[in-house]
Every structure is written in C-alpha cells, then in structure tokens.
C-alpha positions as CSV (number, residue, x, y, z in Angstrom):
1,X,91.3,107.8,96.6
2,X,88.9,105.0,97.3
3,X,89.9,101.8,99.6
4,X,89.9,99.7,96.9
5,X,92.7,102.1,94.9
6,X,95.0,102.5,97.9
7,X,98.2,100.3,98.2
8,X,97.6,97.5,100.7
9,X,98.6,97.6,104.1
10,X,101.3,95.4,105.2
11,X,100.4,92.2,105.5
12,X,99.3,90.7,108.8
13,X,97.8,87.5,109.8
14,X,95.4,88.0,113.2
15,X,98.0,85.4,114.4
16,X,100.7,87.1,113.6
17,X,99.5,90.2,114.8
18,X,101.1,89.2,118.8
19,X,105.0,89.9,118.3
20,X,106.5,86.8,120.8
21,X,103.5,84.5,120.8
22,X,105.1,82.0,119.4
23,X,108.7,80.5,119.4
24,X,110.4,79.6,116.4
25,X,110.9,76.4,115.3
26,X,111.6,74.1,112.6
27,X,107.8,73.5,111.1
28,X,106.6,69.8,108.9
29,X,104.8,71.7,106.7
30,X,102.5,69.8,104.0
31,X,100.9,71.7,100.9
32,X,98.4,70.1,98.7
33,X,98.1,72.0,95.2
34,X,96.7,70.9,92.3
35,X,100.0,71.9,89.9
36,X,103.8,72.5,90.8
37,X,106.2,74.7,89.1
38,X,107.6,72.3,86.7
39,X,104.1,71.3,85.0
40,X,103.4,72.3,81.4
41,X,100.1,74.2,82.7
42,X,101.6,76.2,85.6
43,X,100.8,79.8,86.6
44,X,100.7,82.4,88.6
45,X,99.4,80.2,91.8
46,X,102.2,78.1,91.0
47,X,105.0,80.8,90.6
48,X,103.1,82.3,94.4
49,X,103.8,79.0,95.9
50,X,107.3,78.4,95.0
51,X,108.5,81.7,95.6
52,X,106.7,81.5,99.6
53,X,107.3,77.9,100.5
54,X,110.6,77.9,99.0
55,X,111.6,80.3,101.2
56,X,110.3,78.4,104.0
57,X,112.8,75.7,103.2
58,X,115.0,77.9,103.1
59,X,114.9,79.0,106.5
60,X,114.8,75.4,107.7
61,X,111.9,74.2,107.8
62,X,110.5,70.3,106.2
63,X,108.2,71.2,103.1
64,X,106.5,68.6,101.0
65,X,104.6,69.5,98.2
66,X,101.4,67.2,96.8
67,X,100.6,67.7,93.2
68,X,99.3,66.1,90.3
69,X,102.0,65.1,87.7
70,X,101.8,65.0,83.7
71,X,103.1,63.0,81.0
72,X,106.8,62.9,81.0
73,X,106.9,63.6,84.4
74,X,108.8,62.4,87.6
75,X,106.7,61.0,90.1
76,X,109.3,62.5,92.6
77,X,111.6,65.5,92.6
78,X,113.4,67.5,94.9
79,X,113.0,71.1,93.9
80,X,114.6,73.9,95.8
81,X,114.8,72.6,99.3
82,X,111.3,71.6,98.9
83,X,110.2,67.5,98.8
84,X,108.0,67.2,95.6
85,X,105.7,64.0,95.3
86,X,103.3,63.8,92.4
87,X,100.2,61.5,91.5
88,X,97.4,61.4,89.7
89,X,96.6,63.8,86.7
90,X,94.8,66.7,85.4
91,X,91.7,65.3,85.9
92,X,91.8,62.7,88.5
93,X,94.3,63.8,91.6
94,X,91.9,64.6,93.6
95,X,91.3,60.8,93.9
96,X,94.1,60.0,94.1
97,X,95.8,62.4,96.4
98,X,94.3,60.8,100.2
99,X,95.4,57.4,99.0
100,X,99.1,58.9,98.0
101,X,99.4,60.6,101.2
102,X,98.6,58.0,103.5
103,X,100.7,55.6,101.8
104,X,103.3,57.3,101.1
105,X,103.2,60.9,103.3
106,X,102.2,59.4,107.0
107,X,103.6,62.3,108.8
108,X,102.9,63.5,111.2
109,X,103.1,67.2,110.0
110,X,102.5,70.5,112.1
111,X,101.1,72.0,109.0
112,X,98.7,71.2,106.2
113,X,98.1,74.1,103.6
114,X,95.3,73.6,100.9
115,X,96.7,75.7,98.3
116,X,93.0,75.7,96.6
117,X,93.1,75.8,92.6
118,X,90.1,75.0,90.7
119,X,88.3,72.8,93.1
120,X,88.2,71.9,96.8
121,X,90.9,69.1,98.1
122,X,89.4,69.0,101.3
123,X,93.3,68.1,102.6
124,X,92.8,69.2,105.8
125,X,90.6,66.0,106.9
126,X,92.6,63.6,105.3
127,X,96.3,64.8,105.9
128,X,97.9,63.6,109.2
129,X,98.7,67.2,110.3
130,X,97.8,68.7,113.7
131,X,96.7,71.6,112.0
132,X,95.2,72.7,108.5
133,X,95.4,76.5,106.7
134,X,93.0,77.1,103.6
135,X,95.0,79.5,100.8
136,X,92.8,81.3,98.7
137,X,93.9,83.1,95.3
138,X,90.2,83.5,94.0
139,X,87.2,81.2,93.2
140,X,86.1,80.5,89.7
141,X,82.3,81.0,90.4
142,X,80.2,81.4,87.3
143,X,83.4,82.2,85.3
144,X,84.1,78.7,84.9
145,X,81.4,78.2,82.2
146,X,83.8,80.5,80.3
147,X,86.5,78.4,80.3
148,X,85.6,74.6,80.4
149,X,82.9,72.5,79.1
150,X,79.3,72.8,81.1
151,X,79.8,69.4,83.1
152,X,83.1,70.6,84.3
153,X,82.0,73.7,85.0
154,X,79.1,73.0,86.5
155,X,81.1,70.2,88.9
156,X,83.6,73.2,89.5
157,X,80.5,75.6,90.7
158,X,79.2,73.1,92.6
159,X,82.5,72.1,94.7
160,X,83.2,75.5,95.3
161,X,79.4,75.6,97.4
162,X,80.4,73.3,99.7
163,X,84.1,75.7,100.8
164,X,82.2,77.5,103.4
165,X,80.9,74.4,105.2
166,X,84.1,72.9,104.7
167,X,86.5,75.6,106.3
168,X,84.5,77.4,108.4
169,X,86.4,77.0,111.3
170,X,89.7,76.8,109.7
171,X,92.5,79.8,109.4
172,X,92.1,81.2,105.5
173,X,94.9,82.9,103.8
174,X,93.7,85.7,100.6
175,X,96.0,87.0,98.5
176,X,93.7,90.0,98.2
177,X,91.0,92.2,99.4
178,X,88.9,91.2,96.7
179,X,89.2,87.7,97.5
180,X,89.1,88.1,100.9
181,X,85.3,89.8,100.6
182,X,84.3,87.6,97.9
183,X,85.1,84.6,100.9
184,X,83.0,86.3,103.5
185,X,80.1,86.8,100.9
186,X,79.7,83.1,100.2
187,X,80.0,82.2,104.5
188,X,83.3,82.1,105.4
189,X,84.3,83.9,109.2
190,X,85.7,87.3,108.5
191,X,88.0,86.9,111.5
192,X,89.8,84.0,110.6
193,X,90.6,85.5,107.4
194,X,94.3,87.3,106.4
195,X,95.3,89.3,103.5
196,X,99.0,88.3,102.4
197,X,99.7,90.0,99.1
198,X,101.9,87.7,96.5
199,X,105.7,89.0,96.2
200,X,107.4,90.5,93.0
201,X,111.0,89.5,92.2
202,X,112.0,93.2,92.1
203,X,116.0,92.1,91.9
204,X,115.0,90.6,88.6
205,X,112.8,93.1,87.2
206,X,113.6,97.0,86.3
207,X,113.2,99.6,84.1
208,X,114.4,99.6,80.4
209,X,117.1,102.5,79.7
210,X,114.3,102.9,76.3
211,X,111.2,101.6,75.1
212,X,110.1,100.0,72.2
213,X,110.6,103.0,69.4
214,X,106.4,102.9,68.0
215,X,103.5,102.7,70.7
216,X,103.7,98.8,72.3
217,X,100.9,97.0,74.5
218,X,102.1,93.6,75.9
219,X,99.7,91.2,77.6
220,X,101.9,88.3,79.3
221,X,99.8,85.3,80.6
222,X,98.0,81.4,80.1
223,X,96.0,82.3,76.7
224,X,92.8,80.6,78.1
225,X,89.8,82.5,77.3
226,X,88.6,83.6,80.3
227,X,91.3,85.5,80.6
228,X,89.4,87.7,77.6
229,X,92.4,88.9,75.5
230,X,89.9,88.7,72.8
231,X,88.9,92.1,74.3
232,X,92.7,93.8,73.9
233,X,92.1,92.9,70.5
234,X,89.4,94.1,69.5
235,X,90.3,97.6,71.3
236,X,93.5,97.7,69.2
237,X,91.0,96.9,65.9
238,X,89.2,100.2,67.4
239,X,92.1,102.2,67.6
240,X,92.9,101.3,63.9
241,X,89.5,102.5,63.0
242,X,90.7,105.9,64.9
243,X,94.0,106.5,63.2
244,X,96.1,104.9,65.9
245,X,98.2,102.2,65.4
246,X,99.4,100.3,68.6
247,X,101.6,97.4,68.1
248,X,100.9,94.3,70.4
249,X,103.0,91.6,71.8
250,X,100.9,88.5,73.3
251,X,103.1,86.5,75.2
252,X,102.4,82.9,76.7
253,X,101.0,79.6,75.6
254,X,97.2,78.3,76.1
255,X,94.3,77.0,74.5
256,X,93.0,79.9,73.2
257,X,95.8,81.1,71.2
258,X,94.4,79.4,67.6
259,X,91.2,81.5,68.2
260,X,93.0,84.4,69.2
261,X,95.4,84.8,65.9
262,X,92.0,83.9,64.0
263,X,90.5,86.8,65.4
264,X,93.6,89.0,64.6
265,X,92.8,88.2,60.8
266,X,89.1,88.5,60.9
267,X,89.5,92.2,62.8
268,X,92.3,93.6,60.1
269,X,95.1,93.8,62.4
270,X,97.2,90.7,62.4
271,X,100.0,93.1,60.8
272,X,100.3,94.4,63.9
273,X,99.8,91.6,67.1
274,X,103.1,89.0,67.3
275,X,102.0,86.0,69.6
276,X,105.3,85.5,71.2
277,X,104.5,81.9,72.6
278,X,106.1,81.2,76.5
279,X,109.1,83.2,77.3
280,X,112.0,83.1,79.3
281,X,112.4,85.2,82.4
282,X,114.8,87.7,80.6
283,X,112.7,88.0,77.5
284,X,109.7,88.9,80.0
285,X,111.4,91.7,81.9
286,X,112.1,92.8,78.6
287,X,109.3,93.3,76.9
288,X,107.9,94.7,80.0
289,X,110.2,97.3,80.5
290,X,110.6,98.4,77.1
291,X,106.6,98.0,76.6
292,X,104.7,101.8,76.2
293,X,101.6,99.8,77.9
294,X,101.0,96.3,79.6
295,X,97.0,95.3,79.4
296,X,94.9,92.8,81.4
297,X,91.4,92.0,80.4
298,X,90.7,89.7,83.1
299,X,86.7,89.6,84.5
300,X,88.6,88.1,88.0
301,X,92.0,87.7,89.1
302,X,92.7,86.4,92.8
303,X,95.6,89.0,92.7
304,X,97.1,90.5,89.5
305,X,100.8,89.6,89.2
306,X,101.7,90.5,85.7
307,X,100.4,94.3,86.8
308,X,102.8,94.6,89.5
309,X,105.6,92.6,88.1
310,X,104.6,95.3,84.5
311,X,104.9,98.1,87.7
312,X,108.3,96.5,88.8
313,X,109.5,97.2,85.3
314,X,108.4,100.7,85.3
315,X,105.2,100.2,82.8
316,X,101.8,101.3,83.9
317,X,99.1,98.9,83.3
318,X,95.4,99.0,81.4
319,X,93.1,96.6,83.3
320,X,89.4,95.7,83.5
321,X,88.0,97.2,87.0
322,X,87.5,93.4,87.9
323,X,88.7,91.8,91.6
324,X,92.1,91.2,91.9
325,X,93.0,93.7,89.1
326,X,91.7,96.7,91.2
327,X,93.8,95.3,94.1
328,X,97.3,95.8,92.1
329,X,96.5,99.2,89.8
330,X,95.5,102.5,91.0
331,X,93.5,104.3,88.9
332,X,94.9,107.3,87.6
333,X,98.4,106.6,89.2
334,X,100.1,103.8,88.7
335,X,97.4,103.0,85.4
336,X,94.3,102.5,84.3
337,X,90.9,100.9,85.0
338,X,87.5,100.3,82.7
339,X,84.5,98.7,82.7
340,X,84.9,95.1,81.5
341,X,84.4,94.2,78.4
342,X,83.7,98.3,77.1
343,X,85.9,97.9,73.7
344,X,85.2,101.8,74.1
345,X,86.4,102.6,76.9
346,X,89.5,100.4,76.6
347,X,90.7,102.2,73.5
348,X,90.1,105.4,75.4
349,X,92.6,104.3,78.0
350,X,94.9,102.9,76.1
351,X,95.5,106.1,73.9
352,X,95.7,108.5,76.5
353,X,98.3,106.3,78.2
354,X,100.0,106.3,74.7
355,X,101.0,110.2,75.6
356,X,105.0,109.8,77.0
357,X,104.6,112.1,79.6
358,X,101.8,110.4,81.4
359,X,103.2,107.3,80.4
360,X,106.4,107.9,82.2
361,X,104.6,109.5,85.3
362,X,102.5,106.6,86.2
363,X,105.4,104.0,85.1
364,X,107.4,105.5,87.9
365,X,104.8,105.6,90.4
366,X,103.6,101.8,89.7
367,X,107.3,101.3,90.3
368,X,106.9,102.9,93.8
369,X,103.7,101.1,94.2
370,X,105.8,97.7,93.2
371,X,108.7,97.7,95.8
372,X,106.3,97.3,99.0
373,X,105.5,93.9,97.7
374,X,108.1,91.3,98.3
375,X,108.2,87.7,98.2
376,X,110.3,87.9,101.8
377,X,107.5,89.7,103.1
378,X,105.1,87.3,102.0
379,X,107.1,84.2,103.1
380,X,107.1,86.2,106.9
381,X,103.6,86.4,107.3
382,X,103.1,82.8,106.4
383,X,105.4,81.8,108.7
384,X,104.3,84.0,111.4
385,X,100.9,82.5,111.2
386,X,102.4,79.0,110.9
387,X,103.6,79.4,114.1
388,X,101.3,80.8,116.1
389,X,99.1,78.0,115.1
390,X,102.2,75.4,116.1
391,X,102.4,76.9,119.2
392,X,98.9,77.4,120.5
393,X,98.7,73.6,119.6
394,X,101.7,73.0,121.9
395,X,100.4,75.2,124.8
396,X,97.0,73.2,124.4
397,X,98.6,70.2,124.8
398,X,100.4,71.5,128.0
399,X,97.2,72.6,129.4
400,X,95.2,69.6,128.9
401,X,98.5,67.5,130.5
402,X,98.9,69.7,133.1
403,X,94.9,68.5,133.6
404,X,95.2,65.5,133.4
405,X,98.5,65.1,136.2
406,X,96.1,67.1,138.5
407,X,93.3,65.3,138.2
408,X,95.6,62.3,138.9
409,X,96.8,63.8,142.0
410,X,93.2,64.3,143.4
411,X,92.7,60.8,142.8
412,X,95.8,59.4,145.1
C-alpha cells in the first residue's frame, strides 16, 4: 500500500510534539473565516470549524468568531460557547473585516487563526493578537475558473500567489497531506507545517441494520460545479447503456443543481436520480447507511468528509484519485479510486462495488478506517499547538524582562 493510501498518522503539531512544554491555560482565541455555521452557503470548512473551536469553548477558553453575515442575518450571535460577530457580505468582508475588528474586537487576544476560504484575509497583521496560525483546507488554484466568473477567478488565483509571502514565517495548520504538499510546492516552510485531520461525529453516524433494497449511489454535498457531479451522472447514463440500473440520490443545495437535473433528462436517466435538496442530520446518516455506494467526483478536496462520514456509516466510497479524496479512501479497502473525469472507469468501479460481498467487506473496513478520526482528537492538537505558541510567547517575554532588570543593574 502506497503512503498516499495508508490511514494517517495521529495527528501532531511540531509544537505539540514536546509533552509539558506548555502550561494550560485559558486562551483569547480569535478566528477570522469567511462563513459561520449558520449561513445559507456553509460547508464542510464550516462544519470543521464549529466542531474544533466549539470544543475549545468548551473547555474554557474565549473564542470569537469573524465572519461575513447574509440577508436575514444577525449581526451578532452567541453560538455554542463561541462569540459570533458578523459584517460585511459575500463579496465584500474582506473590507470590511480590519475596520470591524478594530472597532469593535480590540483585544488583546493570544490567538488569531485565519481559517483561509476562498481568498487570503491576511488577519494576522491586522488582529491585535500576540500570535497568528494560518488553517489550510485546500487552495482553489486554477479550479476556480470552474466555478466563478473569469474576473473572480482570476482575483481568486491571484490572491492565493501572494499566501507564501504572506505566511512564510507563520505556524500553518492542513487538514491533509495533500494540502500540506500542495503548500510547500507553492513556498511555504515544510517545518512549520502540521497535518490535523478533520473529525467525524461517529456517535451520530452508524451502520443501517439494511440497505436500500435495488443498487443506490448517494453523493451528499454544495451542488456547485466544480464539484463535477455532472461526472456521477453521466457514469450512471453508462451503466444504463450496460444493462445496469443504479438508482441515485443527490443530496444538498447549490447552483448547479438546474443544470444538473437538465442533464439527467438530456442523458435518459432522470427516472432514476432524485435530487433530494439539503437534508437534515438524520436523513443524511440515513441515506448513507442504507446507500449500496457513496460517490465523490471532486478534481480537489482539502480533506474529503462526506467519504469518511459515508465510512462512519459503513458505506464504501467511489472517488476521483484527486487531493484530499485519496487522503480519506483507500483504494481497494475501504473503496474505490479513478482517474478524474474517466466516465469509463467510473462505471467500472461503481459496478464492481455493486457486488454485496465486496460491498460489505470494504463498508466494514472504511468503518475501521473511520473511528481513528475524531473531532476530540482534532480539537487536542489545536489546542496543543495553541499553547505552545502562548507559552513560548510568555517565556520570551520573561527572557527579554529578565534582560532588561540586568542590564539595569549594570547600570547602578
């Protein structure tokens, strides 16, 4: 088994990695992101943040959250221990965010954390925090043009250039290997780099006693079309064309869904797709667990979370052999991998999974694969590295005062 299929090591930030070196205390911990939770557009970066800083607050420690807001929404809420302020919108908070903060979030905070989404905040030189932490699910690179129009594409490629100049020296935080080496190939420092894997909820997700009775493929995600579920359909037109009917649930809201149920007419197999539109938490875990097959299609994930919460659930997953997605399935294991965008190929995988004995074999080993991520774990190393950086601040302090009362001394 290559690196790239092996289950992660447990996480560990180079700060982390000195049991004792730094003692606990209660942290004022700022995080900049572009979306919370509660917004319409919300995803997986979102659901990663709750879940760790959440915890955080939790264990007793001041969290404030920056984020653009929407229409209809509060400019302030309190949200799970956490102290949420919002300004600005879609397309304009990263305007408006320095001016926010420094009216309105002076500090002083130990912490700042850049959760980056879509383009650079650059928080760390405008928060008043003694020390800033850059958190990386993936960059959008070229992929961008995929997805928005050219000029805010283009605006996108060009802010992510500047990410190496501006946290070179700063601590980084990657969700995955993938991103972690696609950092280090555009400049950043290897060393200040950790790999904390996101969390599953695996209290809230498990296997169904039965699956759906006739072969079922569920993709569960933001219907934007980078996200290429245009490709699941097509493969399921091709399995048609072979004899094999595979019924498909696509679940989630976006964009692209008009296009998406346009394509399901032009290709012959609208009959057999149901766009399910968002779901709740229960409805998720069920159609994951009862699901013969959960697909991703992605060209670049920062970490793939709907495979592993799929693995949670018992259901092996069919992915494109793209970053992120070859971080969270194990080819031949716990599911499937293929070339992107080879409607081939993707057929191919998604009939031999259709046979129940292989499909139950890898559906109980992604489940395996599954419990070694927890959000708990996650929230650890976070705060592990939080403190380190806390406390080497403090013991700076007491070197340079311990300096300056000598120096004084000489002088008398």
């Amino acid at each position: 088994m290559s690196r790239a299929q092996q289950p992660m090591p447990p996480p560990k930030s180079p700060e982390a990695a000195q049991p004792g070196a730094a003692s606990r205390r209660r942290l004022r911990i700022l995080v900049v992101n572009w979306l919370d939770r509660m917004n319409p557009r919300a995803g997986g970066a979102e659901e990663h943040l709750h879940q760790v800083f959440r915890r955080l607050a939790s264990a007793g420690h001041s969290v404030t959250l920056l984020c653009s807001n929407w229409p209809g929404g509060e400019p302030a809420a309190r949200v799970d221990g956490m102290s949420v302020h919002r300004t600005g919108g879609r397309y304009t908070f990263n305007l408006a965010a320095p001016a926010y903060a420094r009216r309105h979030l002076p500090g002083p905070f130990d912490i700042v954390v850049e959760d980056l989404n879509k383009v650079p905040m650059f928080a760390p030189y405008w928060a008043n925090a003694a020390h800033g932490v850059l958190l990386v699910h993936h960059l959008f690179g070229l992929t961008a043009f995929r997805e928005v129009n050219v000029f805010l594409a283009a605006a996108t490629w060009l802010f992510e250039r500047t990410i190496p100049w501006a946290f070179r020296r700063l601590p980084c935080v990657a969700v995955s290997d993938s991103t972690r080496r696609d950092l280090i190939r555009r400049g950043l420092d290897a060393s200040r780099i950790s790999v904390v894997p996101n969390g599953v909820a695996m209290a809230e997700l498990w296997p169904a006693p039965k699956r759906y009775p006739t072969p079922t493929a569920v993709f569960l995600g933001r219907l934007q079309r980078y996200k290429r579920v245009d490709l699941v359909l097509r493969a399921t037109a091709e399995l048609r064309r072979r004899g094999i009917d595979l019924d498909l649930i696509v679940a989630g809201r976006g964009h692209a869904r008009a296009g998406l149920e346009k394509a399901a007419r032009r290709l012959g197999i609208a009959d057999r797709i149901r766009f399910a539109g968002f779901v709740s938490a229960g409805e998720k875990r069920e159609m994951l667990s009862k699901a013969w097959v959960h697909v991703l299609t992605s060209p670049k994930e920062g970490w793939g979370i709907a495979s592993v919460e799929a693995s949670a659930c018992g259901t092996a997953t069919v992915a494109s052999d793209s970053p992120g997605l070859r971080d969270t399935v194990l080819h031949g294991e716990t599911g499937l991998l293929v070339p992107h965008g080879d409607i081939g190929a993707l057929a191919d995988a998604l009939a031999s999974i259709l046979d129940t004995e292989r499909r139950d074999g890898m559906g109980r080993a992604a489940r395996r694969m599954a419990e070694q991520y927890t959000w708990d774990r996650a929230a650890d190393a976070f705060e592990d590295m939080f403190q380190s950086l806390a406390a080497a601040g403090a013991g700076q302090m007491a070197d340079a005062s311990l300096r300056e009362r000598r120096a004084g001394a000489k002088l008398q």
